[in-house]
N, C-alpha and C positions, 0 to 999 in steps of 0.2 A: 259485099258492101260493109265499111264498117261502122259499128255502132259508135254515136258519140256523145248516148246519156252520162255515162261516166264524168266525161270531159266538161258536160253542160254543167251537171253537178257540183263538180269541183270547182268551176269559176263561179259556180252562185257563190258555194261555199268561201270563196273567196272575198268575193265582193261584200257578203252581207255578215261572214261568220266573225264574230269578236272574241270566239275563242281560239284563234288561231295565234301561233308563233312559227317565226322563221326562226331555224337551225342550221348553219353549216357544219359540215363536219373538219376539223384538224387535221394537220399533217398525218398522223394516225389513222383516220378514220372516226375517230371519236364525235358523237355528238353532245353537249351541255342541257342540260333542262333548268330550269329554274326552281329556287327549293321550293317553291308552293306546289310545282307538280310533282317532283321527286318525293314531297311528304305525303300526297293524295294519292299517290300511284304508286312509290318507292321504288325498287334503284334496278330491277331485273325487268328484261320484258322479252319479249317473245316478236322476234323479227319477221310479219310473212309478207312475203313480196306476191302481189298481185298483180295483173294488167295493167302498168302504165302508173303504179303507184307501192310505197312501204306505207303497212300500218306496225304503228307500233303495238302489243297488247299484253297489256300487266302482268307479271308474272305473278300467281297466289303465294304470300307468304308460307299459309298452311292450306294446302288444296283439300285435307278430308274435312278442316271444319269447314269450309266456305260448301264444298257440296253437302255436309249434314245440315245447313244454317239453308239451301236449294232445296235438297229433301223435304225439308217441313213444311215446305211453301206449297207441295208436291202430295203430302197426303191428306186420302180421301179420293183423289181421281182413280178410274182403271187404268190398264194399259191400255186400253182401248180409249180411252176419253182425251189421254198424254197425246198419243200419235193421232188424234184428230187435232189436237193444238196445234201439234206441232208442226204437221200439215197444213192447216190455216194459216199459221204466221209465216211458214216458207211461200206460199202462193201469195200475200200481203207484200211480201218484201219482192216475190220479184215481179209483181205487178198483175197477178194473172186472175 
């Protein structure tokens, strides 16, 4: 049987989301963003194609400062206290 919270989701997101844009893509393949997200996000992003949808997702300009700038936010826990987070927040997200 298939699941169709996905689908449910995306039409709310549709219906109610005001941060959304439509993008076609070009002869090319190419898609346009608009420069208030191309400044906010900038101009690389990382393609991954899931069930039934593409998300786009930013590529880091400098990936070791953004995980030293995650780091800091980070110490003071165990590893044991990290992977009960982070445990918690994967059962939050898929509902359990």
């Amino acid at each position: 049987m298939r699941s169709y919270g996905r689908f449910i989701s995306s039409a709310l997101f549709l219906l109610f989301g005001e941060n959304m844009i439509t993008a076609e893509c070009d002869k090319e393949g190419r898609l346009q963003l608009r420069p208030d997200l191309r400044q906010r996000y900038g101009r690389k992003f990382f393609v991954v194609e899931a069930p039934g949808e593409l998300v786009l997702l930013p590529v880091a300009e400098d990936p070791v400062k953004d995980l030293q700038k995650l780091g800091r936010k980070l110490e003071g826990y165990t590893i044991g206290e990290l992977k009960e987070k982070v445990h918690r927040q994967a059962m939050d997200e898929v509902g359990a």
